[in-house]
Each structure stands twice: as structure tokens, then as C-alpha cells.
C-alpha positions in Angstrom: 121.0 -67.9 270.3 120.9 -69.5 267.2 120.3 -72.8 266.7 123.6 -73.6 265.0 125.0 -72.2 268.5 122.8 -74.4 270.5 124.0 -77.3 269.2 127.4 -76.8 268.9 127.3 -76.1 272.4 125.1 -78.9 273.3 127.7 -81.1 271.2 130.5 -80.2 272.8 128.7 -80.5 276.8 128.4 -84.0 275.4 132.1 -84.6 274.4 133.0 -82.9 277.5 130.9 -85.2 279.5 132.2 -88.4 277.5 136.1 -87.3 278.6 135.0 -86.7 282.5 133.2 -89.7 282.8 135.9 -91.8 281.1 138.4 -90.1 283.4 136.5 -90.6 286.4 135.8 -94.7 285.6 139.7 -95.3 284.8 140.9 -93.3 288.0 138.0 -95.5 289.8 138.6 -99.0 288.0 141.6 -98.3 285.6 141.3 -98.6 281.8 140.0 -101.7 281.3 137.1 -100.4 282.4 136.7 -98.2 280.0 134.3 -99.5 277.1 132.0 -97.2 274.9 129.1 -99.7 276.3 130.3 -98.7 280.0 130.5 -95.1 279.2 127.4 -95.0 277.5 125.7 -96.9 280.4 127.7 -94.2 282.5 126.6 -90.9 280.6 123.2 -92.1 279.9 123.7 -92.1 276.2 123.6 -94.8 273.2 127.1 -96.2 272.0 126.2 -94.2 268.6 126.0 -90.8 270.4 129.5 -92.0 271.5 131.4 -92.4 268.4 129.5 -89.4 266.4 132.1 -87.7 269.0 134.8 -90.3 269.5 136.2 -93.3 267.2 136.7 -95.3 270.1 138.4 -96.1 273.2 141.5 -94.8 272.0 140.2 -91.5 270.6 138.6 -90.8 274.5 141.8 -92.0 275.7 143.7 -89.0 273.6 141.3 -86.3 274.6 141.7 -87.4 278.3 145.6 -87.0 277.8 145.1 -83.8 276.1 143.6 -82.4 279.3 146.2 -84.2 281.4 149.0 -82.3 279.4 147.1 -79.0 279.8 146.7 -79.4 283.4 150.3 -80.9 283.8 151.8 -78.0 281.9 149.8 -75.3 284.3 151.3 -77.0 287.4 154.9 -77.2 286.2 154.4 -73.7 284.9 153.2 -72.8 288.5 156.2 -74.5 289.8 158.3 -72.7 288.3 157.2 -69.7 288.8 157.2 -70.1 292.5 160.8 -71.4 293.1 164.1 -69.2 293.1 166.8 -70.3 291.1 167.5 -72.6 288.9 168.3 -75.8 290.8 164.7 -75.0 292.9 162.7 -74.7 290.0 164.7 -78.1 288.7 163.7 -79.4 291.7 159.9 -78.0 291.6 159.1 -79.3 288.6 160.2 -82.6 289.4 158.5 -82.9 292.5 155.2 -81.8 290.6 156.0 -83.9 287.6 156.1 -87.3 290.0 153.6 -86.0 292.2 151.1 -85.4 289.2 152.0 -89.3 288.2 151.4 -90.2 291.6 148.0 -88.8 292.6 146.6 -89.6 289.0 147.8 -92.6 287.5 145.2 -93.5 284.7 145.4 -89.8 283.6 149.2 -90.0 283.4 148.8 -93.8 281.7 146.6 -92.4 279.0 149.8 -89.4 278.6 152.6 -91.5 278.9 152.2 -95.1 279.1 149.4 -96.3 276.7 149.1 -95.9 273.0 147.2 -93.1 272.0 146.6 -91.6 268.6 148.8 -88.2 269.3 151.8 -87.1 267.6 154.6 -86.8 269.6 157.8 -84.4 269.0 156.8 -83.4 265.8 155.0 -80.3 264.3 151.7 -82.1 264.2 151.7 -82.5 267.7 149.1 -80.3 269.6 150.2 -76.7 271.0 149.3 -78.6 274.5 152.5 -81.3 273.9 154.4 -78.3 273.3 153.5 -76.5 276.3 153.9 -79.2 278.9 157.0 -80.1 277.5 158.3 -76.5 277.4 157.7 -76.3 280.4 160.2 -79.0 281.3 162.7 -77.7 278.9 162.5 -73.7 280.9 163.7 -75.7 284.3 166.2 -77.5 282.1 167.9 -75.1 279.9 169.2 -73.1 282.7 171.3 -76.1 283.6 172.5 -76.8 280.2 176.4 -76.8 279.4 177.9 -75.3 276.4 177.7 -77.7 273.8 174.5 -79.2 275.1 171.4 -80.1 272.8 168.2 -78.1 275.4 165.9 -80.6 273.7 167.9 -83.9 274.4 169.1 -82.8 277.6 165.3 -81.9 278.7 164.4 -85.5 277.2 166.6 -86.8 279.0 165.6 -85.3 282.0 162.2 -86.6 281.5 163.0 -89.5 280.7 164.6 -90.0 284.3 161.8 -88.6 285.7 159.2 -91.0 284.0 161.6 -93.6 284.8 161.4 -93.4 288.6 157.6 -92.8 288.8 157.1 -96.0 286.4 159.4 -98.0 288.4 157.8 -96.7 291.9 154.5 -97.6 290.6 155.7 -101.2 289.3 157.3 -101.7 293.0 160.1 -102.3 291.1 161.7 -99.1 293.6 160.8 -98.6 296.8 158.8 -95.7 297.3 160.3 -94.4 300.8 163.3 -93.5 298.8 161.3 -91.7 295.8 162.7 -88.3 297.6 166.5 -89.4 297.3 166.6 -90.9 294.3 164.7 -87.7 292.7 167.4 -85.5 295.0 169.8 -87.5 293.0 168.5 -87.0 289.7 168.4 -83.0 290.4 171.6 -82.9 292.0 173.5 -84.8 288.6 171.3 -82.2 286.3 171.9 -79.0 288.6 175.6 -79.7 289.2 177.0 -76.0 289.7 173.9 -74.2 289.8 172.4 -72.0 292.1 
């Protein structure tokens, strides 16, 4: 091994260590917690070790919602492929979607609620945006009417979805009806399918 190779992969342990431990502290503490003095303390390396890898808070905060998108988009995909027809995969990837929100909040924060430095929607964004979202849009398109934008109409449907897991976790909705309400939601969107 060269040594080149060594560090690279040395380099990138490190980053991948900076990304766990951060995820671990906000899922413990929230993101508040997070400092580059904490996760240095945390990793047992100096804040400069920390940004030759990371700008900052909000830089950690991006690769942490890179993974969560990865992951995200491997359970929808799973979802998917496990339900028959179209309004049970509708149905399966919402249940995953809110579950996913559920059991990890600071993960989905740093996706979905907090500013992070990550294109959205456009061609810039990372192949891993894409892939979580298409993943929504191939349990929404089936359900599509003629005339109907996929894109918008799997927005929207996200958008529904984040709106019930953000008001759940605000108590703004009670959570013993989280299963109707997301009934609901499939039930509008699945009108007439199978």
C-alpha cells in the first residue's frame, strides 16, 4: 500500500468518524449539541483536524443528511419492492417515510428541517437527493392522472407526508391518530387504484 493510499484512507476513517459521532451526539442531545469543540472532545481530535475535513457545523450537518438520504432511499426502495400494487406500495412508503422521521429525528432534522448547504431540486443536487426522492416519485407516479405533473404531484405528496410527521413531533397532532390521518392521505392520493 502506498502511502498516498494510506492516508487517503486514514483521511477519510477520520471524516467518517467526525459524521458518526456527530450523528450519535444530536440523536443523544439534539443539535445544539453539536459543536466542533464537542466533537473534537468526542473523537479525540483538535478542532483543526475537524475543519481540514469539515467547514463547520453546517458542513457535518450536510454529510450527516447525505447519509440519511442514502439510507432513507434504501428503505423506501425496500418498501416498495415488498408491497403489491400500487396503493400498497403508496402506503409502504409512507409508513417508512414517517417511521424513518420518527425513530430518528436529528437525522431527519439535519434532511429536512435545518439549513444545510445542499442543493435541492436542481442538477447540482447530489445523485443521493435524486434517489430518495425517486423513490417517492415510483410509489407516486402510478397514481398520477392524465394531465398530472409526476414531479409536483410527488411533491406534493411529500410534502403531506413531512407535514404530518412535523406536526406529530410539535404535538401540534395527536400521535394515536398518525395511522388515520396517513390512511387518509393515501386513500385521497390512491383514489381508484388497486
Amino acid at each position: 500500500m502506498s502511502i498516498q493510499t494510506r492516508r487517503e484512507r486514514e483521511r477519510a476513517e477520520r471524516e467518517r468518524l467526525i459524521v458518526t459521532a456527530a450523528r450519535e451526539l444530536a440523536e443523544t442531545e439534539g443539535w445544539d449539541a453539536v459543536t466542533t469543540r464537542r466533537l473534537a472532545a468526542e473523537i479525540e481530535y483538535s478542532q483543526p483536524v475537524l475543519y481540514s475535513h469539515f467547514k463547520g457545523k453546517d458542513a457535518i450537518m450536510a454529510a450527516v443528511a447525505l447519509e440519511g438520504f442514502a439510507e432513507l432511499a434504501a428503505q423506501l426502495r425496500a418498501a416498495r419492492a415488498d408491497a403489491s400494487g400500487v396503493r400498497a406500495g403508496l402506503a409502504a412508503v409512507g409508513e417508512v417515510y414517517t417511521a424513518f422521521a420518527r425513530r430518528r429525528p436529528a437525522l431527519y432534522d439535519a434532511m429536512f428541517t435545518h439549513t444545510v448547504a445542499l442543493p435541492f431540486a436542481t442538477t447540482e443536487a447530489p445523485a443521493v437527493l435524486w434517489d430518495c426522492f425517486d423513490e417517492l416519485s415510483a410509489a407516486v407516479a402510478p397514481v398520477a392522472a392524465p394531465g398530472d405533473e409526476p414531479g409536483i404531484l410527488t411533491e406534493t405528496y411529500w410534502a403531506g407526508l413531512h407535514g404530518l410527521v412535523t406536526l406529530m413531533r410539535s404535538g401540534r397532532l395527536p400521535e394515536e391518530a398518525h395511522e388515520r390521518r396517513l390512511k387518509l392521505l393515501i386513500g385521497h392520493f390512491a383514489a381508484g387504484a388497486d
